[in-house]
RODO-613710 format. One line per 3 residues: for each residue y, z, x of N, C-alpha, C, O. Coordinates in nm, 4 decimals. Layout:
! residues N
Y,Z,X,Y,Z,X,Y,Z,X,Y,Z,X  ...
//
This chain:
! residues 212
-0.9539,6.9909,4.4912,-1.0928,7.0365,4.4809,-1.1502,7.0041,4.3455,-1.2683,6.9718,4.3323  -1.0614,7.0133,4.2401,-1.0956,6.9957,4.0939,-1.1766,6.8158,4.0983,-1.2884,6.7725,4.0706  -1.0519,6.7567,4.1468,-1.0674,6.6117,4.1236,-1.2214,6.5885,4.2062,-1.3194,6.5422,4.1477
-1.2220,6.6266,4.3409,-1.2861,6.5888,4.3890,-1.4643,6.6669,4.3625,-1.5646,6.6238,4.4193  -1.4634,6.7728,4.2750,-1.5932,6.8036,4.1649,-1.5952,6.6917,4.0508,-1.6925,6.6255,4.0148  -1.4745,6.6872,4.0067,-1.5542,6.5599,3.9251,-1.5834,6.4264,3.9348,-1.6465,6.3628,3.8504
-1.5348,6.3801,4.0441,-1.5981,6.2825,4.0776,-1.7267,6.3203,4.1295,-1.8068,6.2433,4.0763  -1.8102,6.4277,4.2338,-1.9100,6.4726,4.2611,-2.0155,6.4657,4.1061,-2.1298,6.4217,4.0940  -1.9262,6.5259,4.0052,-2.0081,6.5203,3.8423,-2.0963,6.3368,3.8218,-2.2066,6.2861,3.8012
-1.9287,6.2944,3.8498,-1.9347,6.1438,3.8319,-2.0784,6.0719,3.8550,-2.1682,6.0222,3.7870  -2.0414,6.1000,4.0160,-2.1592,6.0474,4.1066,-2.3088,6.0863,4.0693,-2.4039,6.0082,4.0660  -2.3108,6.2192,4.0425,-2.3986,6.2659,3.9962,-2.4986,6.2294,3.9012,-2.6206,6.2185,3.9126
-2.3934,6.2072,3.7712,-2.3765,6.1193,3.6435,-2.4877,5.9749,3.6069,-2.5741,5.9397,3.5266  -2.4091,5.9239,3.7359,-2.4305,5.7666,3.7362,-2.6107,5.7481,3.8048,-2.6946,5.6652,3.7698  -2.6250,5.8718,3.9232,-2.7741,5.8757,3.9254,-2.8507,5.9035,3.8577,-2.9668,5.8631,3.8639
-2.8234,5.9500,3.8076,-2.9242,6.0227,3.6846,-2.9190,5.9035,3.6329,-3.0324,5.8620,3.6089  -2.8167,5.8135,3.5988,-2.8510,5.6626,3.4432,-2.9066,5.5993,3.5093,-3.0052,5.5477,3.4566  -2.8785,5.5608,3.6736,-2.9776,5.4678,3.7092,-3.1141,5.4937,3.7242,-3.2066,5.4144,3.7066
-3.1193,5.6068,3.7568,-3.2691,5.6610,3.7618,-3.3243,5.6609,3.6104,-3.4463,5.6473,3.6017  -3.2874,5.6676,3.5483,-3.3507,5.7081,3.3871,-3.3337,5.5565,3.3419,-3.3984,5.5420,3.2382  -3.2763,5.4472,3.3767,-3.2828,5.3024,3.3578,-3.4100,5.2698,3.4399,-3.4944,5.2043,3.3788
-3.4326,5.2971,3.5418,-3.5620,5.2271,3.6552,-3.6854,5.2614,3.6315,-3.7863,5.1933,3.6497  -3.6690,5.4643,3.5532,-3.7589,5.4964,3.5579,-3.8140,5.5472,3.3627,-3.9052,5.6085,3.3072  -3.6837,5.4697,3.3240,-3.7806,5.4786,3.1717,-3.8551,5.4682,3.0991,-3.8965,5.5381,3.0065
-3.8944,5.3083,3.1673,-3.9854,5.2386,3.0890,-4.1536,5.3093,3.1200,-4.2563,5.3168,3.0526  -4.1134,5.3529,3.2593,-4.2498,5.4339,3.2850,-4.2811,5.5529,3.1979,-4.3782,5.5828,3.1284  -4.1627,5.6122,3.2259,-4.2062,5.7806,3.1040,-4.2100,5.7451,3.0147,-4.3158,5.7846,2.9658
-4.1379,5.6648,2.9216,-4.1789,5.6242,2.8084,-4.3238,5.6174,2.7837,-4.3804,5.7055,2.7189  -4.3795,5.5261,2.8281,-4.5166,5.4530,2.8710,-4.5923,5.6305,2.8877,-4.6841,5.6684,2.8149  -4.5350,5.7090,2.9868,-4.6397,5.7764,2.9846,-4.6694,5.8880,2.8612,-4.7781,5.9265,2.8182
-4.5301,5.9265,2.8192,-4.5116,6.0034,2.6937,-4.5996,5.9283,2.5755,-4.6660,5.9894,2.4919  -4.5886,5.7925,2.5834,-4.6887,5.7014,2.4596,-4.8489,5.7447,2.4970,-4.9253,5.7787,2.4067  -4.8771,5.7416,2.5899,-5.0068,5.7703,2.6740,-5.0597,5.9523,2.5696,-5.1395,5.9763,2.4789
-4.9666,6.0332,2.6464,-4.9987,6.1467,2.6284,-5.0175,6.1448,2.4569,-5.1278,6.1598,2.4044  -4.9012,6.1256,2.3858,-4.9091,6.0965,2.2403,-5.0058,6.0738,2.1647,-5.0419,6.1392,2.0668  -5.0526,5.9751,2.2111,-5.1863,5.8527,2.1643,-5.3607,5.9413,2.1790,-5.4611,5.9303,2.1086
-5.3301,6.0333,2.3131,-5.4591,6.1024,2.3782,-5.4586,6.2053,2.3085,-5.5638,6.2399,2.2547  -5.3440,6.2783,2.2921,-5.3359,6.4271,2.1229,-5.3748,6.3484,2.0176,-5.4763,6.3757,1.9535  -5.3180,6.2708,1.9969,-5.3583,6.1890,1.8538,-5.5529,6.1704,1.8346,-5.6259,6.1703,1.7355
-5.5674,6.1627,1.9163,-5.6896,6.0875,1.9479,-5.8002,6.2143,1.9504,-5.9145,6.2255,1.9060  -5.7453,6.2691,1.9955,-5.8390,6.4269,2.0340,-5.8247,6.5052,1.9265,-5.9160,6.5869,1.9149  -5.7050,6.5105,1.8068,-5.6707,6.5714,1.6989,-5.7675,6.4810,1.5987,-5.8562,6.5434,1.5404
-5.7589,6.3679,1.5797,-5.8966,6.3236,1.4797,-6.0067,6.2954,1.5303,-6.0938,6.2463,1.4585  -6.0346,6.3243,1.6937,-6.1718,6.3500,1.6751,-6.2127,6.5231,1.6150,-6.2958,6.5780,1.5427  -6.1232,6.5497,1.6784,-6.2011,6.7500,1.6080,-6.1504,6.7039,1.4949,-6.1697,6.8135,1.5475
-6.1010,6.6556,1.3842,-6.1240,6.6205,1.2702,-6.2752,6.5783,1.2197,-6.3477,6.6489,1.1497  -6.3042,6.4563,1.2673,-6.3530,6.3854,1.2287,-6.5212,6.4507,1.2656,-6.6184,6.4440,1.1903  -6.5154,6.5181,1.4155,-6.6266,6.6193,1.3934,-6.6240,6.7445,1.3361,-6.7130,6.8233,1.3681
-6.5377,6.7787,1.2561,-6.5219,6.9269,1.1653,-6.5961,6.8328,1.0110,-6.6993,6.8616,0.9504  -6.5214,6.7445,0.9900,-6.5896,6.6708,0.8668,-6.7221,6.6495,0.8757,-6.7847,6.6757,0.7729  -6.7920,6.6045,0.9803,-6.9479,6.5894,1.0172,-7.0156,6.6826,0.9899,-7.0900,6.6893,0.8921
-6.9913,6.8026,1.1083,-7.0351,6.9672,1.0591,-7.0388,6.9850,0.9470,-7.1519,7.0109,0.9058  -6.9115,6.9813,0.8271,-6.9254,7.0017,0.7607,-7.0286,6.9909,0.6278,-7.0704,7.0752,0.5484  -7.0502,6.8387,0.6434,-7.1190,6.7968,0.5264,-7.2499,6.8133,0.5886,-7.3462,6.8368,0.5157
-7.2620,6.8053,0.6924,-7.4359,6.8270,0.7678,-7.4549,7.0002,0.6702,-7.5637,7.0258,0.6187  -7.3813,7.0626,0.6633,-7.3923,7.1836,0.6370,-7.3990,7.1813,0.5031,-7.4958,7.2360,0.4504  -7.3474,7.1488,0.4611,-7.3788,7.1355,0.2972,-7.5302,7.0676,0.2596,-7.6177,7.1101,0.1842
-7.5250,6.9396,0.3464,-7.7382,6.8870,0.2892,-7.7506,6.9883,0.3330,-7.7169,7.0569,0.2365  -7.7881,7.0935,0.4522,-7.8712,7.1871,0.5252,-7.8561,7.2432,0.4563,-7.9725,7.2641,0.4223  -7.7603,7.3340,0.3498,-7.8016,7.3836,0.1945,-7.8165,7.3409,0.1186,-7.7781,7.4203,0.0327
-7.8728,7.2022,0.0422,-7.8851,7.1710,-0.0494,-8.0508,7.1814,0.0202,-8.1327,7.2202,-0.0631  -8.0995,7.1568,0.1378,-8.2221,7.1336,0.1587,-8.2985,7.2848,0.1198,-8.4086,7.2862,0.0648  -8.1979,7.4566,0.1693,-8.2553,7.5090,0.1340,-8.2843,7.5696,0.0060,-8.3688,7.6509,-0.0313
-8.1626,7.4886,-0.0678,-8.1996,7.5216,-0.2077,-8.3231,7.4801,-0.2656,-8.3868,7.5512,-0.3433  -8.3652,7.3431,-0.2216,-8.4289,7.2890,-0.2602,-8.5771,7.3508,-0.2593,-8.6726,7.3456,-0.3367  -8.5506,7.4142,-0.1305,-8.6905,7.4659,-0.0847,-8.7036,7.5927,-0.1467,-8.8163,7.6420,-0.1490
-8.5964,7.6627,-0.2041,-8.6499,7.7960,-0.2601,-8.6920,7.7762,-0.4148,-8.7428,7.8632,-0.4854  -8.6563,7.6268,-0.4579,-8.6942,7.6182,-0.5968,-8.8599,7.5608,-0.5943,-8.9193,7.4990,-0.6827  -8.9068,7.6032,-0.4666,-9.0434,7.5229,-0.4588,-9.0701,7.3978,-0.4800,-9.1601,7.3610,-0.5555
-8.9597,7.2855,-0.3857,-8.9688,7.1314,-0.4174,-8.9888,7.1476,-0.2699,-8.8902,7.1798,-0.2035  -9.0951,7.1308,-0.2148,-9.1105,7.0923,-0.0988,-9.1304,6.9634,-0.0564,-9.1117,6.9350,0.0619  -9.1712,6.8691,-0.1485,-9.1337,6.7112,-0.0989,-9.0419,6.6949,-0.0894,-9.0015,6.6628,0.0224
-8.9510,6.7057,-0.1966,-8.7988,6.6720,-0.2352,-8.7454,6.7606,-0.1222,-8.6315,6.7332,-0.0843  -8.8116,6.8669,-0.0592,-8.7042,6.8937,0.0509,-8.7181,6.8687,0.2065,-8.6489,6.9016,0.3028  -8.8406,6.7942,0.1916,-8.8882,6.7285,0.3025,-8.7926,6.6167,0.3042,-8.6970,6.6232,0.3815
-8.8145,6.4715,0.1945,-8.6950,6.4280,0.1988,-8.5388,6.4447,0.2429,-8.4656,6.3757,0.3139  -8.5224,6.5463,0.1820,-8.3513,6.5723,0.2476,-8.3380,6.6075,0.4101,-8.2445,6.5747,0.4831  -8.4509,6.6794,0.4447,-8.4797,6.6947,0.5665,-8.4678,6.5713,0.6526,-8.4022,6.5645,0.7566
-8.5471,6.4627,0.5910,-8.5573,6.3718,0.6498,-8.4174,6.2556,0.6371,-8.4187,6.1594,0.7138  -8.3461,6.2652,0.5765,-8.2428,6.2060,0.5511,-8.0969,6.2885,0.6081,-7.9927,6.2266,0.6295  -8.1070,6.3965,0.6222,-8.0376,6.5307,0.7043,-8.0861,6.4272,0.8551,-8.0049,6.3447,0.8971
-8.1660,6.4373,0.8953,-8.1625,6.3956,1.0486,-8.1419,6.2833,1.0592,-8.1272,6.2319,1.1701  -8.1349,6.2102,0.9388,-8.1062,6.0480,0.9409,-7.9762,6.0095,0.9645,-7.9425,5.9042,1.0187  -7.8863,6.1172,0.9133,-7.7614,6.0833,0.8869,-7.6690,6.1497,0.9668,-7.5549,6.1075,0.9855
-7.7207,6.2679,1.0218,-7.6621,6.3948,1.1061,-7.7198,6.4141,1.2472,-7.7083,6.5234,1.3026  -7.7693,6.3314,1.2947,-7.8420,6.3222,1.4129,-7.8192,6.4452,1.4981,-7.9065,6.5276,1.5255  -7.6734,6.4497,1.5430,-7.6083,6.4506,1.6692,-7.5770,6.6169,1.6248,-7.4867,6.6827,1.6764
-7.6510,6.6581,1.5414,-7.5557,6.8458,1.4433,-7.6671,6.9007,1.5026,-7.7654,6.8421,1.5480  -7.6341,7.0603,1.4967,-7.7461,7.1837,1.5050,-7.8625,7.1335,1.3824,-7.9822,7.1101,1.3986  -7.7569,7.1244,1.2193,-7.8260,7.0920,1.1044,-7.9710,7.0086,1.1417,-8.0794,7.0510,1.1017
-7.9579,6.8864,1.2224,-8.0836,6.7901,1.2160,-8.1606,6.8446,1.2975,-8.2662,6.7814,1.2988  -8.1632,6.9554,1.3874,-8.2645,7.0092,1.4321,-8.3562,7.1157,1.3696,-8.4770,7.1312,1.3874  -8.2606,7.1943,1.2827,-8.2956,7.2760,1.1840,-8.3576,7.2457,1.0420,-8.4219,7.3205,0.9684
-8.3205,7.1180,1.0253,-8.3924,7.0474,0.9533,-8.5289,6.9972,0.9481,-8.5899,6.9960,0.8412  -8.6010,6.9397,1.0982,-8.6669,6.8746,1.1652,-8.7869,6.9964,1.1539,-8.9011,6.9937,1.1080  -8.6998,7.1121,1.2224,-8.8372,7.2481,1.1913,-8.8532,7.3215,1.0342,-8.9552,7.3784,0.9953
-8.7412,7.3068,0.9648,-8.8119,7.3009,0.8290,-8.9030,7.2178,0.8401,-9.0110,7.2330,0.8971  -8.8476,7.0915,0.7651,-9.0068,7.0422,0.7545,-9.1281,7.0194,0.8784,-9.1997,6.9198,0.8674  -9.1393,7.0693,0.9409,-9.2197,7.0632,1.0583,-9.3161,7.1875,0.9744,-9.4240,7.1620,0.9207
-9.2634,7.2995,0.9763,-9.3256,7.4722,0.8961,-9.3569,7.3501,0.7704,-9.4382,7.4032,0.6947  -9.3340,7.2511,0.7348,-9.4147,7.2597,0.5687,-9.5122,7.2024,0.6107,-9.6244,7.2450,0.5833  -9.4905,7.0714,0.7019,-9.6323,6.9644,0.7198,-9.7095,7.0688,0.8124,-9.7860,7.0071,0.8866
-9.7154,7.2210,0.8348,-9.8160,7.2970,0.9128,-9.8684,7.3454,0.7812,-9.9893,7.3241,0.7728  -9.8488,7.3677,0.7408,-9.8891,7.4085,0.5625,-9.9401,7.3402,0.4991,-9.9891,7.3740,0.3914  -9.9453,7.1981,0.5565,-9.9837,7.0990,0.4434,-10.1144,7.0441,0.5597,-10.1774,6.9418,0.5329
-10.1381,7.1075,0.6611,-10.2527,7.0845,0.7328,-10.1889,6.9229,0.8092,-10.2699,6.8406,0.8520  -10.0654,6.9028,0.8149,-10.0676,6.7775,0.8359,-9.9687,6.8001,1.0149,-9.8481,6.7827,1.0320  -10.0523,6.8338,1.1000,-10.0298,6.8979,1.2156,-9.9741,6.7206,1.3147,-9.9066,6.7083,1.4168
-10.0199,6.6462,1.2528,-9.9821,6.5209,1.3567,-9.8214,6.5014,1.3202,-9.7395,6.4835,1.4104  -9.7946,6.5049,1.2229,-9.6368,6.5148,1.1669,-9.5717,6.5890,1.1944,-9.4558,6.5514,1.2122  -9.6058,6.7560,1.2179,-9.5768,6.8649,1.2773,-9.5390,6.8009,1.4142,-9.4191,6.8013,1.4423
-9.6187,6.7507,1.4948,-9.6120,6.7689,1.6348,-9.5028,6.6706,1.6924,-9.4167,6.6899,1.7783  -9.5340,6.5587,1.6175,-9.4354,6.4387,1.6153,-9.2506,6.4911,1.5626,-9.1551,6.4388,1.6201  -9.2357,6.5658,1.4831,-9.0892,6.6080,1.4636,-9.0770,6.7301,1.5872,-8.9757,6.7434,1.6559
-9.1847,6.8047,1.5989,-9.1277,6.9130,1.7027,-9.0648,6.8790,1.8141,-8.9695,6.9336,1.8695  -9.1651,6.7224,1.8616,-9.1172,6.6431,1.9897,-8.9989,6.5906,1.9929,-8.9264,6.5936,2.0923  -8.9748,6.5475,1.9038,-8.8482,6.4976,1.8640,-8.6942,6.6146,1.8787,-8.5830,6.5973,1.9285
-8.7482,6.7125,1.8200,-8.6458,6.8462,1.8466,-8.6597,6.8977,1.9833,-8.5684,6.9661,2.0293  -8.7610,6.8728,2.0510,-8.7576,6.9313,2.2129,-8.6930,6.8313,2.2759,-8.6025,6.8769,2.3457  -8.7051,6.6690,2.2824,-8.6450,6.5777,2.3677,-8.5440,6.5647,2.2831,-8.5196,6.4444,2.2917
-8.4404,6.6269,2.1778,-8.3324,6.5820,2.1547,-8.2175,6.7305,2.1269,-8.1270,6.7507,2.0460  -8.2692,6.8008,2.2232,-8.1756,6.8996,2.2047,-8.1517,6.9349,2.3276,-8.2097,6.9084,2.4329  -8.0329,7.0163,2.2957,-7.9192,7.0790,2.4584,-7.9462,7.1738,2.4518,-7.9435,7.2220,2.5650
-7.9879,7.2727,2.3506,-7.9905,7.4453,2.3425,-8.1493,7.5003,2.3883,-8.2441,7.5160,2.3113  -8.1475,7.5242,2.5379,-8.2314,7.5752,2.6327,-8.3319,7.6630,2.5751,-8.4535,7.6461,2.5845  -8.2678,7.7658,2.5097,-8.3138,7.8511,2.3727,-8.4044,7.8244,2.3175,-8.5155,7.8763,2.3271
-8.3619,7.7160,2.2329,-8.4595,7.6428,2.1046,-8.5652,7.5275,2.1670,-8.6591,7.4686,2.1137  -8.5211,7.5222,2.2745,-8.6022,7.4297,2.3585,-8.7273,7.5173,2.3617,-8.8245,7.4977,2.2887  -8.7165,7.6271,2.4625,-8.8083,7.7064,2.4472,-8.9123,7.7122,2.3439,-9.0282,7.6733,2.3583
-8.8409,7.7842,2.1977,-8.8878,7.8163,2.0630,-8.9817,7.7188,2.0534,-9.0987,7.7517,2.0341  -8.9508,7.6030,2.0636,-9.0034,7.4317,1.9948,-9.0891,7.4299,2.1144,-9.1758,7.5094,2.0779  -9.1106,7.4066,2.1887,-9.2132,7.3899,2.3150,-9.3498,7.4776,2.2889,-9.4639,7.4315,2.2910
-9.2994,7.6654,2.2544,-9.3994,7.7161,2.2350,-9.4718,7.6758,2.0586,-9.5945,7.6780,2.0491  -9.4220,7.6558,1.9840,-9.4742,7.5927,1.8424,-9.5380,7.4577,1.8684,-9.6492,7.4196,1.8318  -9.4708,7.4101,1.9201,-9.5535,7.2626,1.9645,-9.6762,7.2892,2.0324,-9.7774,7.2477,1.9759
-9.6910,7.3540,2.1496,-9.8146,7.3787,2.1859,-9.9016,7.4688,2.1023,-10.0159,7.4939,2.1404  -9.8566,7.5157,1.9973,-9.9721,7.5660,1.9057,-10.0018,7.4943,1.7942,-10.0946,7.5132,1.7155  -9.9065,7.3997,1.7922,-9.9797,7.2729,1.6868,-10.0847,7.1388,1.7712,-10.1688,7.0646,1.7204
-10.0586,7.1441,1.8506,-10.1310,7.0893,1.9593,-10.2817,7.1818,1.9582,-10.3731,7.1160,1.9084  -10.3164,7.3000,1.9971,-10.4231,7.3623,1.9528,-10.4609,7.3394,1.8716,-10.5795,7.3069,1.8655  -10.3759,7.3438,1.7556,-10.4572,7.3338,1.5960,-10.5129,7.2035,1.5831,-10.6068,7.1776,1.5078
-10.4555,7.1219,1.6562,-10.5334,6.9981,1.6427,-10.6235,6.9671,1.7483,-10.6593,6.8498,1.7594  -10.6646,7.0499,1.8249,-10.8073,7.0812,1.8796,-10.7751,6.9993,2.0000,-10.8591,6.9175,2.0377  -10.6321,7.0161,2.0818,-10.6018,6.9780,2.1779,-10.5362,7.0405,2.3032,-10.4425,6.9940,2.3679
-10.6300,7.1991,2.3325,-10.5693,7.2500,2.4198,-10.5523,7.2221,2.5319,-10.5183,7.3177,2.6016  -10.5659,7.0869,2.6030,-10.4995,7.0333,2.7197,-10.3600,7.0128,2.7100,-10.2784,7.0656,2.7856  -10.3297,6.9281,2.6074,-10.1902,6.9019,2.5881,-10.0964,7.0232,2.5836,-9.9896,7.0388,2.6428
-10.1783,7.1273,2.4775,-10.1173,7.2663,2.4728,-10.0793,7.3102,2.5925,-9.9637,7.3389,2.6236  -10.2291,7.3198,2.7004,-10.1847,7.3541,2.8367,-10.0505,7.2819,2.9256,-9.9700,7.3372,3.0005  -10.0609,7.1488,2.8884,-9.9519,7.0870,2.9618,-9.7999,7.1200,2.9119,-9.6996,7.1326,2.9823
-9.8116,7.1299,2.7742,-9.7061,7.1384,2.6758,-9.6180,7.2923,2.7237,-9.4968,7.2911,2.7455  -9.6893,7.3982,2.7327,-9.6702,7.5283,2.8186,-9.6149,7.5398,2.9564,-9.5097,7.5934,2.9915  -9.7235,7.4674,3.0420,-9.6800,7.4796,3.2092,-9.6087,7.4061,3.2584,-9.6050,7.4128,3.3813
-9.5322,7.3176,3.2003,-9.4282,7.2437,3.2662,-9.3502,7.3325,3.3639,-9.3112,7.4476,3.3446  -9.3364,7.2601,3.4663,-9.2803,7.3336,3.5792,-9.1376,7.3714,3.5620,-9.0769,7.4780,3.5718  -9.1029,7.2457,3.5323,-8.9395,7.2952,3.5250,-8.8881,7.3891,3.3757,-8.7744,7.3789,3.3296
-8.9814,7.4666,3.3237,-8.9768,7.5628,3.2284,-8.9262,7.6709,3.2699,-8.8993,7.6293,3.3825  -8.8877,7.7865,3.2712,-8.8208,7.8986,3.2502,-8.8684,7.9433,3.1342,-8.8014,7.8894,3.0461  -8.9777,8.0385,3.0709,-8.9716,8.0916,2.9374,-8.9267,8.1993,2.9046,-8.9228,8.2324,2.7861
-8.8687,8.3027,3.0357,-8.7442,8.4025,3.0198,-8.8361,8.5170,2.9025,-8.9349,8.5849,2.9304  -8.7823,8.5102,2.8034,-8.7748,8.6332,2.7165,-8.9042,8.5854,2.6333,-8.9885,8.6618,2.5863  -8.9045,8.4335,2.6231,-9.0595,8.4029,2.5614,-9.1717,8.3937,2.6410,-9.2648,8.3268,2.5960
-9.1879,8.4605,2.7802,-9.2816,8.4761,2.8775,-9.4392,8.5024,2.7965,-9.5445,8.4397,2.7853  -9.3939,8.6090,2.7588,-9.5331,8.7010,2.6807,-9.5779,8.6024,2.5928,-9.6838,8.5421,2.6102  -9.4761,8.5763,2.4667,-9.5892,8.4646,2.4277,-9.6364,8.3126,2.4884,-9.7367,8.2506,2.4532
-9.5428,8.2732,2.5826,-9.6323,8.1550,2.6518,-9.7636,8.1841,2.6978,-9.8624,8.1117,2.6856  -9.7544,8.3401,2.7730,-9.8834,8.3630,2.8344,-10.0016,8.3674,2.7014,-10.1023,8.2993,2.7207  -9.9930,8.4417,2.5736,-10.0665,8.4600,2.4909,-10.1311,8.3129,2.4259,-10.2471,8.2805,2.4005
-10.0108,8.2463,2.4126,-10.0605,8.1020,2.3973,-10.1427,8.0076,2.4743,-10.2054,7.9116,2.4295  -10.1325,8.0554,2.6195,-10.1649,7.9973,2.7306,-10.3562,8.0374,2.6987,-10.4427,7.9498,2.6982  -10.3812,8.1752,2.6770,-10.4335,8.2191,2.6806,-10.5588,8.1811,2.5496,-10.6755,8.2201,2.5465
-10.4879,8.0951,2.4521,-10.5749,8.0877,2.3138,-10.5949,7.9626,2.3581,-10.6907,7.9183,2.2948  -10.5417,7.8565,2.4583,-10.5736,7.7445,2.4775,-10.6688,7.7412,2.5864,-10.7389,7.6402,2.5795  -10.7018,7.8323,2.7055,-10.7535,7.8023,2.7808,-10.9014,7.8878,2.6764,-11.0093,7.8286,2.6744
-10.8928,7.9645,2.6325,-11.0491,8.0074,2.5745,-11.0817,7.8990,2.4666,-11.1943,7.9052,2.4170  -10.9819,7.7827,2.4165,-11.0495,7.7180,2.3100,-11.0871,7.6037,2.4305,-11.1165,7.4973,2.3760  -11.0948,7.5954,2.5835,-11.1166,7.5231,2.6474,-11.2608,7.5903,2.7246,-11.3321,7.5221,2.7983
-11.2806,7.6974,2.7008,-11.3869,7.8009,2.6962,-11.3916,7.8398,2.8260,-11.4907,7.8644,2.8947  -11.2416,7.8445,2.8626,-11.1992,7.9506,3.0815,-11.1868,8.0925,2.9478,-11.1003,8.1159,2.8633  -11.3323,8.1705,2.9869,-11.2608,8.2877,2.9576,-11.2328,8.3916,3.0037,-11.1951,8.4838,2.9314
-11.2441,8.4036,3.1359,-11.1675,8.4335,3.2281,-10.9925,8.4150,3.2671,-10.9166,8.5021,3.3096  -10.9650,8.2833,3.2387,-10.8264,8.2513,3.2679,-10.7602,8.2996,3.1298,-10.6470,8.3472,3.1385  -10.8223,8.2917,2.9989,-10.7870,8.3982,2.8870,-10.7737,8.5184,2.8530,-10.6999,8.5844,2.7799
-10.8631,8.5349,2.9231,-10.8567,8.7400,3.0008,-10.7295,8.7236,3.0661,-10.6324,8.7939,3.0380  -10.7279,8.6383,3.1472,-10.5776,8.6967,3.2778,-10.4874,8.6693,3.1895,-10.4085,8.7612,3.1678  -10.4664,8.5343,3.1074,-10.3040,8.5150,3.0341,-10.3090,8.6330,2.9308,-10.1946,8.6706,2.9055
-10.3812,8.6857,2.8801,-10.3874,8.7868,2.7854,-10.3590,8.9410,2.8560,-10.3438,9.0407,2.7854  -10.3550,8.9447,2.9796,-10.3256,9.0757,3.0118,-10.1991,9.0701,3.0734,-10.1402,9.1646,3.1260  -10.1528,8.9275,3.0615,-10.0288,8.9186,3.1841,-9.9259,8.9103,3.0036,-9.8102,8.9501,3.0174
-9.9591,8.8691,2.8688,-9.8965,8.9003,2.8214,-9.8752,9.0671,2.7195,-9.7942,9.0787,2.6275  -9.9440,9.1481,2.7546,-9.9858,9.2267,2.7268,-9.9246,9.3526,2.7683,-9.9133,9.4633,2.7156  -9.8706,9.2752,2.9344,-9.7571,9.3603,2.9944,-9.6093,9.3530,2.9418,-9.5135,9.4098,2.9943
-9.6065,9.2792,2.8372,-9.4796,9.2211,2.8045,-9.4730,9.2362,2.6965,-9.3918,9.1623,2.6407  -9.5826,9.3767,2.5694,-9.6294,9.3524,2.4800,-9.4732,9.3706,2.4024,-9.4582,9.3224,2.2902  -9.3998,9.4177,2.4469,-9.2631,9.4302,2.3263,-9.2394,9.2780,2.2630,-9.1538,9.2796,2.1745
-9.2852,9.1734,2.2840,-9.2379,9.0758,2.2313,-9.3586,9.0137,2.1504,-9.3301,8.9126,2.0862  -9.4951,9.0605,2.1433,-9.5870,8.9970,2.1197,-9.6346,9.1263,1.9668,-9.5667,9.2120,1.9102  -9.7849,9.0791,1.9473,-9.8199,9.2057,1.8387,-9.9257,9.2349,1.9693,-9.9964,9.1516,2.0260
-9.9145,9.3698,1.9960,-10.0050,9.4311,2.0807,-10.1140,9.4762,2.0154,-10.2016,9.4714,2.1018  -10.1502,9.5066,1.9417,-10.2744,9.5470,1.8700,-10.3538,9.3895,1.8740,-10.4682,9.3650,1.9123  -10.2737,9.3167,1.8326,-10.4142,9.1895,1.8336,-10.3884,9.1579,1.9792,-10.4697,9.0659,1.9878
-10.3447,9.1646,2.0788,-10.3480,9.0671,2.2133,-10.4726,9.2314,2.2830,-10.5502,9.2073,2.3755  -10.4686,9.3454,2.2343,-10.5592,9.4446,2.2749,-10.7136,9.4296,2.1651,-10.8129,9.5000,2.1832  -10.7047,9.3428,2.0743,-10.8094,9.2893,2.0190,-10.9057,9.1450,2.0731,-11.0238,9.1105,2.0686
-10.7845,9.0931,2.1215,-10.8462,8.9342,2.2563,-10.9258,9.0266,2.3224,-11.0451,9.0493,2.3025  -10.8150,9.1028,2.4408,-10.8814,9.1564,2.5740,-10.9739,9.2705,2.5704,-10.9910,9.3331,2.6751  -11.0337,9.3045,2.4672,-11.1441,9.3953,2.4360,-11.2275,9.3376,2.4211,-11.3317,9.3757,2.4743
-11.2279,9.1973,2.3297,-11.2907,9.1041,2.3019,-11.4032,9.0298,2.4609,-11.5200,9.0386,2.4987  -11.3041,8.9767,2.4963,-11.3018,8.9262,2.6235,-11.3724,8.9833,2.6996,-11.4761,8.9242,2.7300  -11.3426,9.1416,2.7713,-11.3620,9.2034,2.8699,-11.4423,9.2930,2.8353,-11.4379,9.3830,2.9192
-11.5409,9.3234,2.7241,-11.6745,9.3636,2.7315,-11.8069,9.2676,2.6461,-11.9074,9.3093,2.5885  -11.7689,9.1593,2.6622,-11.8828,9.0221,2.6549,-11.8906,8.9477,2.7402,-11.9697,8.8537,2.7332
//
């Protein structure tokens, strides 16, 4: 019985080498595979931790810049932040800095042009929002409440938690289009929603409105 287990070992033995001869070159091959794909996936989250990183550093040097009251010089970095960092949170955050300065600087076509840029180049649904409703009020300011209107009612919008002020906005564009009626209604439909808005002035519109 002894002898005849080890020869059973034997036999055993010898399958296993032929199998691990026929079938080495494959696992090998695939173990190189797997190797190569960690490797590969380990310096990319490298190589995007390094990106983040330094995007994050201009995105503070920009706001340093801006609290020392260099607002060109931090328009610049802004603009060189999205030049270089495209693909980061940083170049979007950048983009609406200086977007808030050229509204300050009355220079609303520059405004509108980076906002667009941050609405068609971002993933965060959120900020999509945010930027959509600012855009359509730089669009007003430049005495274009159609676009505003369009800029707002896009269908495939959702404004969720920014409801109230789309409607309020909705509402300053259709009276600078002189529906003041349809400014009465967006003004009372945001009015119901006043926790997100300033209710004292949207009850200063519709007083306005609804006894003239």
């Amino acid at each position: 019985m002894e002898v005849e287990s080890y020869l059973d070992d034997q036999e055993q033995w010898r399958q296993v080498v032929t199998w691990l001869r026929e079938s080495g070159p494959w696992m090998l091959g695939a173990v190189i595979v797997v190797l190569l794909a960690y490797g590969g996936w380990r310096y990319w989250q490298a190589r995007v931790t390094r990106i983040e990183l330094s995007a994050e550093a201009r995105y503070e040097a920009l706001l340093t810049t801006l609290d020392q009251g260099q607002l060109a010089a931090g328009v610049t970095l802004a603009d060189n932040l999205a030049r270089d960092y495209p693909n980061t949170p940083y170049a979007d955050q950048a983009e609406l800095v200086a977007a808030r300065i050229s509204v300050q600087n009355n220079q609303l076509s520059d405004a509108a042009a980076r906002l667009t840029r941050v609405l068609t180049g971002t993933h965060d649904p959120q900020l999509q929002l945010l930027v959509r409703l600012r855009l359509a009020r730089v669009l007003l300011g430049e005495g274009k409440p159609d676009d505003a209107l369009r800029t707002l009612n896009d269908p495939s919008v959702k404004p969720g938690a920014f409801a109230a002020r789309y409607a309020e906005a909705r509402g300053d564009a259709l009276l600078a289009k002189g529906d003041r009626a349809g400014a009465l209604r967006a003004y009372r439909e945001a009015r119901a929603e006043a926790d997100t808005v300033d209710a004292q002035l949207l009850d200063l519109k519709i007083d306005d409105l609804a006894h003239s």
